[in-house]
C-alpha positions in Angstrom: 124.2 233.7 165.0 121.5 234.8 167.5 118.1 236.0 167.5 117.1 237.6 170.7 114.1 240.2 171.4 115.4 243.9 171.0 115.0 244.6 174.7 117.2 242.2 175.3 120.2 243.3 173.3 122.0 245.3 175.9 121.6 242.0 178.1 123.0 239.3 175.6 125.9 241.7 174.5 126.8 242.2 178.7 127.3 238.3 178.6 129.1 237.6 175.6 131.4 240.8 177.0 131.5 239.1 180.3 132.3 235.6 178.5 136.0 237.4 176.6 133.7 237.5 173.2 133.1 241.5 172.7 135.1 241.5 169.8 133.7 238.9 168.3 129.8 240.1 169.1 128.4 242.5 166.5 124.4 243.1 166.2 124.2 242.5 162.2 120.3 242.5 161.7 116.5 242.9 162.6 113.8 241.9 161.8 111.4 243.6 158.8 107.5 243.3 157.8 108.7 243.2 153.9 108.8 239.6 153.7 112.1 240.6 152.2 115.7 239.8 153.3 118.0 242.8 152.2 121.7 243.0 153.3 123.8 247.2 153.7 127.0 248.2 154.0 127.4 251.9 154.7 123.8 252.1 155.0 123.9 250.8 151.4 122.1 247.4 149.6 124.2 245.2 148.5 121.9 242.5 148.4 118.3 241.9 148.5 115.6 239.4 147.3 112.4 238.4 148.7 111.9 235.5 151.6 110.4 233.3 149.1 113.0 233.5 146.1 115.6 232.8 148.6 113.8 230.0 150.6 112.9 228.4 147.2 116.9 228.7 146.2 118.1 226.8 149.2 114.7 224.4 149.6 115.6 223.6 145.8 117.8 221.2 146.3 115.5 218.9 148.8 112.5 219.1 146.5 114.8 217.6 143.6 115.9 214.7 146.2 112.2 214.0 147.7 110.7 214.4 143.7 113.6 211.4 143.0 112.6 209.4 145.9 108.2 210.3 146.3 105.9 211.1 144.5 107.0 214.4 141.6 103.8 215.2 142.2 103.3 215.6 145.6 106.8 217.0 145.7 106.2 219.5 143.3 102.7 220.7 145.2 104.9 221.2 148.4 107.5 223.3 146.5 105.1 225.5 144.9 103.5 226.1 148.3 106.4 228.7 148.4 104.9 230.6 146.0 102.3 231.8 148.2 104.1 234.9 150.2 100.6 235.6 152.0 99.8 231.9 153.5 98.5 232.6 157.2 100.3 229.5 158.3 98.4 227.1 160.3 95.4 228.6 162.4 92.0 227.9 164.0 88.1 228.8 163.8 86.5 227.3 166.3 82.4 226.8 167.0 82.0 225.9 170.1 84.0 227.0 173.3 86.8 224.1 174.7 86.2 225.4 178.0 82.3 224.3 177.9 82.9 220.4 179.6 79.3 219.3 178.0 79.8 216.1 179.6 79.8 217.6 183.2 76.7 216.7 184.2 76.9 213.2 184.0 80.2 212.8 186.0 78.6 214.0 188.7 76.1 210.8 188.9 79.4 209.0 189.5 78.3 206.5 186.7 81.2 205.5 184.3 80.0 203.5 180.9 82.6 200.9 180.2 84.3 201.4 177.1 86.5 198.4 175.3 89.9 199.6 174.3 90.6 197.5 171.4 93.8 196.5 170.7 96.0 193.6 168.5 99.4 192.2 167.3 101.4 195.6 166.8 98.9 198.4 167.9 100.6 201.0 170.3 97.5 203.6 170.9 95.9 202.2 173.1 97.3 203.9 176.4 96.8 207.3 174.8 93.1 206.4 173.7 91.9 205.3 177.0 93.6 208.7 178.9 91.5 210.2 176.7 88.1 208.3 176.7 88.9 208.6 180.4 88.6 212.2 181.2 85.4 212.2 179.5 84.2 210.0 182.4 84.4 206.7 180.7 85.6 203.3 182.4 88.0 201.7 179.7 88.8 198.9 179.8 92.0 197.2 177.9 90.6 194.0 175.4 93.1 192.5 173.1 91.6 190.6 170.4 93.4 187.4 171.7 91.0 187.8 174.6 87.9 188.1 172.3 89.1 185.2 170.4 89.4 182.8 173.1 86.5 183.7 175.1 88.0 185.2 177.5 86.0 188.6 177.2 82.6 189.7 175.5 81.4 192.6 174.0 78.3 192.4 175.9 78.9 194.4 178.9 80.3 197.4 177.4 78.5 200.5 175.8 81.2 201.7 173.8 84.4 200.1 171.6 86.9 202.0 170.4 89.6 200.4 167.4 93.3 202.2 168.3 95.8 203.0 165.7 99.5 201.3 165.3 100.5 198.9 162.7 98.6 195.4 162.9 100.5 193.0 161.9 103.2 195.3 161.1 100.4 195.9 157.8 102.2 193.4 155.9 98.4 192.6 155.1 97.4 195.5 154.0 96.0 198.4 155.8 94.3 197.3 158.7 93.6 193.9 156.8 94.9 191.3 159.1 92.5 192.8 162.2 89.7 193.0 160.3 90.3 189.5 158.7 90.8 188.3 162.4 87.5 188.7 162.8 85.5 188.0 159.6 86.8 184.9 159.5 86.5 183.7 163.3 83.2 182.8 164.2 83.6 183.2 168.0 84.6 186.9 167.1 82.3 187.7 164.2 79.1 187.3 166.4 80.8 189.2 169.1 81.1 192.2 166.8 77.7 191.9 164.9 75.6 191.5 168.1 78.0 195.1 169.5 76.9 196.8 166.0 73.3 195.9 165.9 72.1 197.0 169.2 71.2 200.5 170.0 72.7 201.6 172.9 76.1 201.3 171.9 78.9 203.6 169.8 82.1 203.1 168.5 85.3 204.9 166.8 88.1 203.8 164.7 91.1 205.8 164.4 94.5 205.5 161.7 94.9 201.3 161.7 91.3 201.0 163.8 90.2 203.2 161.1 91.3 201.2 158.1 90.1 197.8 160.0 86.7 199.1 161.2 86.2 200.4 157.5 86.8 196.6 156.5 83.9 195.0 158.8 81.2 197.5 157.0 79.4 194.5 156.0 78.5 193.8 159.7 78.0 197.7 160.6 74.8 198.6 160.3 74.6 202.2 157.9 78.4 202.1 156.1 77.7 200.4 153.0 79.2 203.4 151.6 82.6 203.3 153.6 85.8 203.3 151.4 88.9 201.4 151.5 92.5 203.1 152.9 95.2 202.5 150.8 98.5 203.7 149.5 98.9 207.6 150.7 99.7 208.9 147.1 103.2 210.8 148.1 104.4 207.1 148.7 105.7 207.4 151.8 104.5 207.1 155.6 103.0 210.6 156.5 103.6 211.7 160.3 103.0 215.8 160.6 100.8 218.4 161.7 97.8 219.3 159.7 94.8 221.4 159.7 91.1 219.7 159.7 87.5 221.2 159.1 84.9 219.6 161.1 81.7 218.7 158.5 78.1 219.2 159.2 77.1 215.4 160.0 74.9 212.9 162.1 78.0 211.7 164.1 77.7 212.3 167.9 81.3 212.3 168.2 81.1 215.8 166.5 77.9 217.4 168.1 78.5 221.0 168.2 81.5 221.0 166.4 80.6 221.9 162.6 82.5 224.4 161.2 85.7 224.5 163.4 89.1 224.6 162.0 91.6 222.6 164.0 95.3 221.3 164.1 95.4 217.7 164.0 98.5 215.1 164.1 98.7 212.3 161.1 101.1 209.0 161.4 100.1 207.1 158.4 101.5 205.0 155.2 98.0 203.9 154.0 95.1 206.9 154.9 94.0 207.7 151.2 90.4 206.8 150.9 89.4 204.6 147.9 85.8 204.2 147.2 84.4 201.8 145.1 83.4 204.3 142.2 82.5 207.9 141.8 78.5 207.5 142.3 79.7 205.9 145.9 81.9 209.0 146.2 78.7 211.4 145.7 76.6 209.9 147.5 78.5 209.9 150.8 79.1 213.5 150.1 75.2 213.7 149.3 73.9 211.8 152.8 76.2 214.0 155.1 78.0 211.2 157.1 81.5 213.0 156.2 82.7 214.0 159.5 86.5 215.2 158.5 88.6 217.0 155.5 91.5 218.3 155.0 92.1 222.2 154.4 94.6 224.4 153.7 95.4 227.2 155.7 92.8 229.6 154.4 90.0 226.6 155.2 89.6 225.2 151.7 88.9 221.5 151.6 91.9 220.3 149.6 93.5 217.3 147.9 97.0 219.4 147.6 100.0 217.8 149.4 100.7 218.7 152.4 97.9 220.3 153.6 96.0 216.6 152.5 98.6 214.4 153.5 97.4 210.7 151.9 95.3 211.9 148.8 91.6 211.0 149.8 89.6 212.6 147.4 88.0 216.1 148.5 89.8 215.8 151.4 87.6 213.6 153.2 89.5 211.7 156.4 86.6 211.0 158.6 83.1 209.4 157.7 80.5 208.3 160.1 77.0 205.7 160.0 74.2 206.7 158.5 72.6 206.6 162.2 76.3 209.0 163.7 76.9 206.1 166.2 80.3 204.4 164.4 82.8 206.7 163.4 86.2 206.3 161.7 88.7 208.6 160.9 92.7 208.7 160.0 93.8 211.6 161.9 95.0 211.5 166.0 92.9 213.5 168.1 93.5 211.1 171.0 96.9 212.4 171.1 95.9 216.2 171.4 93.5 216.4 174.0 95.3 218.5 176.1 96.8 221.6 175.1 100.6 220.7 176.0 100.5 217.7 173.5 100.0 220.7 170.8 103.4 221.3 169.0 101.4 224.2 168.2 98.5 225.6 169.2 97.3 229.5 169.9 98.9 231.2 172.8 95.7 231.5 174.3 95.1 227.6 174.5 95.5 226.4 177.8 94.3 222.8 179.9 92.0 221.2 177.7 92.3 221.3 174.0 89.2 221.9 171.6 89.9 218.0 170.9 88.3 216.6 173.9 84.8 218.1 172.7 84.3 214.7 170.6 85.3 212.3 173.5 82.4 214.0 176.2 80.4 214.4 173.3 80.0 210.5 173.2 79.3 210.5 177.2 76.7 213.1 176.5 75.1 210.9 174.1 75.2 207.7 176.1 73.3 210.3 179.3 
């Protein structure tokens, strides 16, 4: 079966003809605005039901399977998803025009900041991150923690660090543990990091296993007291798909301008819910602004339903900043949408740069 535009009938029917198949080529449908799949004979119906009714019949099966082998909860959220015959589907509201390069200015003083590109055992982001960071108008620069370790390379001469995502240590230690541990627990690599944090001049982002590592070394971050843990993403299973973020009204300067939009963002994740210590911790991030991220569902409600929330974290949140906007972590991939042709989907009338690229000039802006 085939599903061709209707000016192209005549066309596709000529080739099949031309190929020995007229016999066997028959237009047998079209499409309706019913939402309602309806079969005639003789101009008759013989059968009709609505899209959803049939879609949940032959989805039925699947759900039982996934509700078997993930979470019955989260399997039964993205079943009953279904039920909703008016869903928009993914979509955007944006603040801010993609087109506006904010960080213009400064690339004409021909002065790149050099940013560190962070990377350990099993991280695979980095190349992605940089390409990135790099069109803004930063120099990165590639440091493996190997390099910090044995002295090889300081933190001193760069303005920004940025944590990639992958699996460290293949996250037999947890999420993001083993990095973070690598660290703590290395003197040489400790006062690196402490003395990065503590100046002023300087910024830095953790995304997806940089996320869950940088979220680990709050004790030497100046302003995240109140950062949670990542664990377990509550379907129980590694989450990789396209979802739809809400950019929060914050203090971050990765997201200057930005509050309010609606975006499409990838997720690759087994450990992205966030755990904080208790509820008053909860509140009072909410309370001191410094979310930057949550999750919606396609009408722009923050949401802890799966799949629009993928991992769980509570109110959706999947991005928090300092107190002060100058670290940032977050679970979601925008590195890997900042152009528009890295979009699996995107609106038609997205072209060149994507709305994504905002938050990496936005930290050139900042450093002027």
């Amino acid at each position: 079966m085939l599903q061709v535009r209707h000016c192209d009938t005549d066309e596709v029917l000529a080739w099949l003809h031309d190929a020995g198949l007229a016999h066997h080529s028959h237009v047998i449908g079209t499409l309706n605005d019913e939402d309602r799949i309806h079969f005639t004979l003789d101009q008759q119906e013989v059968f009709g039901d609505p899209r959803v009714t049939l879609q949940r019949a032959w989805w039925e099966t699947s759900y039982h399977m996934q509700a078997l082998r993930d979470n019955p909860d989260c399997a039964r959220q993205e079943f009953d998803t279904l039920l909703d015959a008016d869903d928009p589907g993914l979509n955007v509201q944006l603040g801010f025009d993609p087109d506006d390069n904010v960080a213009a200015p400064f690339l004409t003083r021909k002065v790149r900041p050099r940013l560190a590109v962070l990377r350990e055992q099993g991280v695979n982001g980095q190349i992605e991150m940089a390409a990135a960071f790099d069109r803004a108008g930063f120099a990165c620069v590639d440091v493996h923690m190997s390099d910090i370790i044995a002295g090889r390379v300081t933190l001193e001469d760069v303005e920004g660090l940025v944590a990639c995502g992958g699996f460290s240590y293949g996250d037999v230690l947890g999420a993001g543990g083993g990095w973070a541990k690598s660290i703590l627990f290395n003197a040489r690599a400790r006062d690196q990091f402490e003395a990065f944090f503590a100046r002023s001049d300087t910024f830095a982002l953790g995304v997806c296993n940089g996320c869950q590592m940088m979220a680990s070394l709050s004790e030497l971050i100046p302003g995240t007291a109140h950062w949670p843990r990542f664990v377990r993403n509550t379907s129980e299973q590694f989450e990789a798909r396209l979802v739809l973020l809400q950019v929060q009204a914050s203090p971050s300067i990765l997201f200057e301008g930005m509050a309010g939009s609606r975006l499409p963002v990838v997720v690759a994740h087994g450990e992205g819910r966030a755990e904080f210590g208790t509820n008053e911790h909860l509140q009072e991030t909410i309370a001191n602004d410094t979310v930057t991220l949550r999750y919606v569902d396609h009408v722009g409600r923050s949401t802890e339903s799966y799949p629009f929330n993928p991992n769980g974290s509570p109110t959706g949140i999947t991005g928090l900043t300092s107190t002060d906007g100058r670290f940032n972590i977050m679970m979601p991939h925008p590195e890997r949408l900042f152009r528009v042709v890295q979009h699996s989907w995107h609106p038609d009338e997205w072209e060149g740069d994507s709305p994504w690229l905002r938050m990496f000039r936005n930290a050139r802006v900042w450093l002027g």
